[in-house]
C-alpha positions as CSV (number, residue, x, y, z in Angstrom):
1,X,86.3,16.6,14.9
2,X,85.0,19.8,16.6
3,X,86.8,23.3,15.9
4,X,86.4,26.2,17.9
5,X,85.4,29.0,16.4
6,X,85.6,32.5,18.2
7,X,84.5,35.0,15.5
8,X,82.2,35.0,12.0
9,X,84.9,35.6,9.8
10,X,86.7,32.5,11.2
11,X,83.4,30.9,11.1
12,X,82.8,31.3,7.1
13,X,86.6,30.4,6.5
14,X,86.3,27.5,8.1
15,X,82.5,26.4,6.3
16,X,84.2,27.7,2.7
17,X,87.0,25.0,4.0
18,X,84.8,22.5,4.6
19,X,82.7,22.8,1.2
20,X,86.0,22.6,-0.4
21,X,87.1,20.0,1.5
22,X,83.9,17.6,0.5
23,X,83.8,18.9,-3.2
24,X,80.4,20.6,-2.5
25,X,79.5,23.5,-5.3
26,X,78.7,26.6,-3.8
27,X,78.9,30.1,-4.6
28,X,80.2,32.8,-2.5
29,X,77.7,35.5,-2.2
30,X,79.5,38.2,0.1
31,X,82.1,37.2,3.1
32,X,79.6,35.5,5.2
33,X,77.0,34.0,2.5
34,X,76.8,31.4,0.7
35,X,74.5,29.6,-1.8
36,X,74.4,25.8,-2.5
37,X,72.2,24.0,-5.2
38,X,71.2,20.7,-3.4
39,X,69.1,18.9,-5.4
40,X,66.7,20.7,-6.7
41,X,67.0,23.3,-4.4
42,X,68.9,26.1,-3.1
43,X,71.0,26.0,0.1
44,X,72.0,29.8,1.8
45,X,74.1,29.5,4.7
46,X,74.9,32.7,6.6
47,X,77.3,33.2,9.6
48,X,76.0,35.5,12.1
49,X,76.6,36.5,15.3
50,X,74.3,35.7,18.0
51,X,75.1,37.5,21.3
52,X,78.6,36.3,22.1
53,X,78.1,33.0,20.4
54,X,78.5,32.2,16.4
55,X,75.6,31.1,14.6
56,X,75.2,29.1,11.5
57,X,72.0,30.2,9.3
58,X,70.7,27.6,7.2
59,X,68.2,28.5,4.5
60,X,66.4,27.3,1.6
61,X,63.7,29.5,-0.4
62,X,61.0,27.5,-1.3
63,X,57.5,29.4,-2.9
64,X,57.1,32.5,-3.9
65,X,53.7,33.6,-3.6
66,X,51.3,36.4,-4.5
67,X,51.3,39.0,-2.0
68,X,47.8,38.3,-0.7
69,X,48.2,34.8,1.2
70,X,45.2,33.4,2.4
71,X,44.4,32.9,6.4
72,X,43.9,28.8,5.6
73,X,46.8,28.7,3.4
74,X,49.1,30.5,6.3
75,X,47.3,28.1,9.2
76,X,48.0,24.9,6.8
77,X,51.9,25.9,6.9
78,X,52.0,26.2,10.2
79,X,50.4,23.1,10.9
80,X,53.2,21.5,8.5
81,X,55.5,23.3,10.3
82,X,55.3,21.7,13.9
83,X,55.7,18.2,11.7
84,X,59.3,18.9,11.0
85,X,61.9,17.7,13.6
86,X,64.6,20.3,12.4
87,X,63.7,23.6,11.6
88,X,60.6,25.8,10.8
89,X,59.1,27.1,7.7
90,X,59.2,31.1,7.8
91,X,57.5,33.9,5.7
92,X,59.0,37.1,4.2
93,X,56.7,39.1,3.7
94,X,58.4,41.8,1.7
95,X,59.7,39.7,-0.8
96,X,56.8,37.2,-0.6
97,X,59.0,34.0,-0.4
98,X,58.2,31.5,2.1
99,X,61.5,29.4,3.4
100,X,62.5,26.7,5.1
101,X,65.2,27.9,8.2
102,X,67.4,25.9,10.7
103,X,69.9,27.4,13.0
104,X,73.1,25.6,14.3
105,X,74.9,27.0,16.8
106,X,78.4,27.3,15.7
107,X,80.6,27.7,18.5
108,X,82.1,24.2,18.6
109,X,80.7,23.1,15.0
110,X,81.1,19.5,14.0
111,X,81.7,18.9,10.4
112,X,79.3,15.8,9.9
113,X,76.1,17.7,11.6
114,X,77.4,20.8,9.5
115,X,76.6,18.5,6.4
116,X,73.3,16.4,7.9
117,X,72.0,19.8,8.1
118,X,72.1,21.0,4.8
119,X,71.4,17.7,3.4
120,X,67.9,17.9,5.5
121,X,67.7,21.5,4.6
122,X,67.6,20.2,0.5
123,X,64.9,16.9,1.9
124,X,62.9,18.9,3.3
125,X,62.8,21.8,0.9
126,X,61.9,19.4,-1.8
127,X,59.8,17.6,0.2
128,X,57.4,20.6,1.1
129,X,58.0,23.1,-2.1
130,X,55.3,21.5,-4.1
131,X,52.5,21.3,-1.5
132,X,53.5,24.7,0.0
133,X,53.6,26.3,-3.6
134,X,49.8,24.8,-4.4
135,X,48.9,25.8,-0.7
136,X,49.6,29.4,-1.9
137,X,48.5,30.1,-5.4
138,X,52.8,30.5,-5.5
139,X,55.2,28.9,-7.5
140,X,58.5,26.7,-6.6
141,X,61.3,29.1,-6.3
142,X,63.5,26.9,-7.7
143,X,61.5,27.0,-11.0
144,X,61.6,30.9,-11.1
145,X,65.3,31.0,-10.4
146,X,66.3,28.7,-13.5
């Protein structure tokens, strides 16, 4: 069942509700983030506004890299990029972390694709953080965070 959200407070209400609702562990970062371990992976979700619509940010660090990437090792991810049905893979650059992102417009957001999402956020993740992590000299974040 859909519920209309207007706002991104009463967006990250209603997602808290819902991971408390389906007994999902999370961890409350600030009033609009949150962090999940899926697996063996983590989950941020962020509510953000997005013009006069609600968006739902779903993220999931992967590698964390040297600061130097190489041009083939950058090429290689974008390639494995434009595999993925959902999502992209994205680099930031500052902290030298390469993620795994997919948006959800949140507007009218259905509880079941709210939770296909970050279950394909955590498959994908741990599909790609090994080959991504050798691509780049980097290691799993996952490994660095434990």
């Amino acid at each position: 069942m859909k519920y209309k959200i207007e706002n991104i407070e009463q967006l990250s209400k209603y997602v808290e509700s819902l991971l408390i609702k389906r007994s999902w562990p999370y961890k409350k970062i600030d009033e609009l983030n949150y962090r999940l371990n899926l697996e063996t992976t983590y989950i941020l979700v962020s509510c953000k506004n997005w013009g006069r619509n609600v968006l739902l940010s779903i993220s999931s660090p992967i590698s964390v890299h040297s600061k130097n990437l190489n041009l083939n090792a950058l090429e290689r991810i974008i390639e494995l990029s434009s595999t993925i049905e959902m999502g992209k893979f994205s680099l930031d650059p500052e902290n030298n972390i390469i993620f795994y992102e997919y948006s959800l417009l949140a507007d009218n957001l259905d509880p079941d694709e709210f939770f296909v999402s970050l279950t394909t956020a955590g498959t994908i993740s741990d599909k790609y953080d090994e080959v991504i992590s050798q691509l780049t000299g980097g290691k799993r974040y996952i490994d660095l965070k434990r």
